[in-house]
N, C-alpha and C positions, 0 to 999 in steps of 0.2 A: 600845562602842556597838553594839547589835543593829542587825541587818540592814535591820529596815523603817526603824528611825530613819536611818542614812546612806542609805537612798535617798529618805526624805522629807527628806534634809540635800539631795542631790544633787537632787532635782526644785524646790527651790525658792532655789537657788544659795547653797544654805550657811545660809541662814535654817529655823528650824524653822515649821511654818506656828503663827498665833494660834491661843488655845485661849480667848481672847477673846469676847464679848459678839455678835463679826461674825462666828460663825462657828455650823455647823450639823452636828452629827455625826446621820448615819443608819445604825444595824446593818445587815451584811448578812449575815454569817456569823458563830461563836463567834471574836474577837476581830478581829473586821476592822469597821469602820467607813468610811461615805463622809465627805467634810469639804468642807463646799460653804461658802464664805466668799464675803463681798460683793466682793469681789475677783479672783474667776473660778475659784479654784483649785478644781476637782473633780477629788480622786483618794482612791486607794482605801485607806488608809494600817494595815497589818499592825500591830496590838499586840503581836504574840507573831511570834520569831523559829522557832520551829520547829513543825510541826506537833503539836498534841496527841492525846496515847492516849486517844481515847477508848473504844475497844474494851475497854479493861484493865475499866472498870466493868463491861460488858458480858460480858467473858469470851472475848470473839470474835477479839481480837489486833487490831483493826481500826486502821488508824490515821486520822484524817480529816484533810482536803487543809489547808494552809498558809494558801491566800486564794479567792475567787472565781475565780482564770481557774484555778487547779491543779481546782477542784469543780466548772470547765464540761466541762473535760477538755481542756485547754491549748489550744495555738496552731491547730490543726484544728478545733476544735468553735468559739474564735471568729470563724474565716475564712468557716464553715458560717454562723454566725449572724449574720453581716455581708451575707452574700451572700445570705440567703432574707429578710432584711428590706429591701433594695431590689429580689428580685423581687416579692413582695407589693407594694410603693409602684408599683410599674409595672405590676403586674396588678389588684390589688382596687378597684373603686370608690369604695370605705370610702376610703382613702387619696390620693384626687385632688386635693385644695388641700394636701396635705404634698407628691405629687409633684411636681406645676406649682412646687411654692420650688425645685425641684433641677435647672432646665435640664435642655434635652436628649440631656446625657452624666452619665451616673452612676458612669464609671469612677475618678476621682480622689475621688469622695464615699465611693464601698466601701472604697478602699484605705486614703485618711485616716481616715474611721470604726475598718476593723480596727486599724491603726495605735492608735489613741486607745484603744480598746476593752482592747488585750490591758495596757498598760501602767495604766490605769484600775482593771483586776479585779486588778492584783498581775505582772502576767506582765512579761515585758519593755517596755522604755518604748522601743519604737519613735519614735511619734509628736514625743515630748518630744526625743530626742535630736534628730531632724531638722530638726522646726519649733521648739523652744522649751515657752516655758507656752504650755498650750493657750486659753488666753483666752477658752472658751466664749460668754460674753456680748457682747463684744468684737468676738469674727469672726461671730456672727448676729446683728450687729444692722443690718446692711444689707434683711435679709428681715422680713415683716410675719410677727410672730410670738403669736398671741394663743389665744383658748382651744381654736379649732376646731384650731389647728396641733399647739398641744400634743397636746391628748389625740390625734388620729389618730398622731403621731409615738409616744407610748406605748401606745398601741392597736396599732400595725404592729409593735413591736419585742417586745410581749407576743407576738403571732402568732405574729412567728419565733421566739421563744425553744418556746412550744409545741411548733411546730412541728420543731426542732431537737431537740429531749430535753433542755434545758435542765431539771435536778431540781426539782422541786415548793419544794421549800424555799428555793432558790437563785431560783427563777424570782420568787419572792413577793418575798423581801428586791428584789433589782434592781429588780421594776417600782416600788416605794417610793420607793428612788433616782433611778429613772430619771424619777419623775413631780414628784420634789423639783426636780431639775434643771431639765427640761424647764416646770416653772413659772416656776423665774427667771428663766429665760432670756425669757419675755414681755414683748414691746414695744410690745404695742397691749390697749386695753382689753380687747375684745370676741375 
């Protein structure tokens, strides 16, 4: 069994997820797919266990990254883009009905976010190990979640990816992901 499939064996306790009617794949990278089911389960699931040559076409030796968090530039560059996307929500006025959902401490929101983030892109599954499945729809649906929340939450996380050096290519596939998600996760009409 490759490597993405036993950790997609391990993130969903031994079950493989549906490939089912409920279920939503979005490219992000050459064999990496999001898989967003009615269910909650959003991760980032590797089809190919090792990285590919693509250089060899090329002629360059190049070889390109495994998954999304190896093509952010691993556990650093997600902690960066965890942390300039809650300072933007605390500075830009653009983001003021996203940061008012996040109370007055945004310290356990950056840490869960990076947490969730690096094992989401392919990287370690912090998150999942500590807290479980991440249940995305599940644990926001205490907050009013509707179009204005959406789009400022992928509007601010566009910024910081920008703003971070997030690659042009990588930054396009996620914000797709990220505005899949962030739609389903809506709880109110407007």
């Amino acid at each position: 069994m490759g490597m993405a499939r036993a950790r997609a064996r391990r993130l969903t306790h031994g079950r493989l997820p549906s490939h089912g009617p409920c279920t939503h794949d979005v490219p992000l990278c050459p064999g990496t797919v999001a898989r967003i089911s009615r269910t909650g389960l959003h991760s980032i699931f590797a089809m190919t266990s090792e990285p590919t040559d693509t250089g060899a076409a090329a002629g360059d030796g190049s070889v390109s990254p495994a998954n999304p968090f190896e093509w952010m530039g691993g556990e650093s560059r997600v902690r960066a883009l965890t942390e300039r996307f809650y300072d933007l929500m605390d500075l830009e006025p653009a983001y003021t009905e996203l940061r008012a959902a996040h109370g007055t401490d945004l310290a356990q929101a950056r840490q869960k976010l990076f947490m969730f983030l690096c094992g989401w892109l392919g990287g370690p599954s912090y998150y999942t190990d500590q807290f479980g499945h991440p249940r995305l729809r599940a644990r926001h649906m205490p907050f009013a979640i509707g179009i204005k929340e959406r789009d400022q939450w992928v509007a601010c996380m566009d910024h910081a990816m920008a703003e971070t050096g997030v690659p042009a290519d990588l930054r396009t596939r996620l914000r797709e992901s990220f505005m899949g998600t962030a739609d389903w996760m809506r709880n109110k009409g407007v």
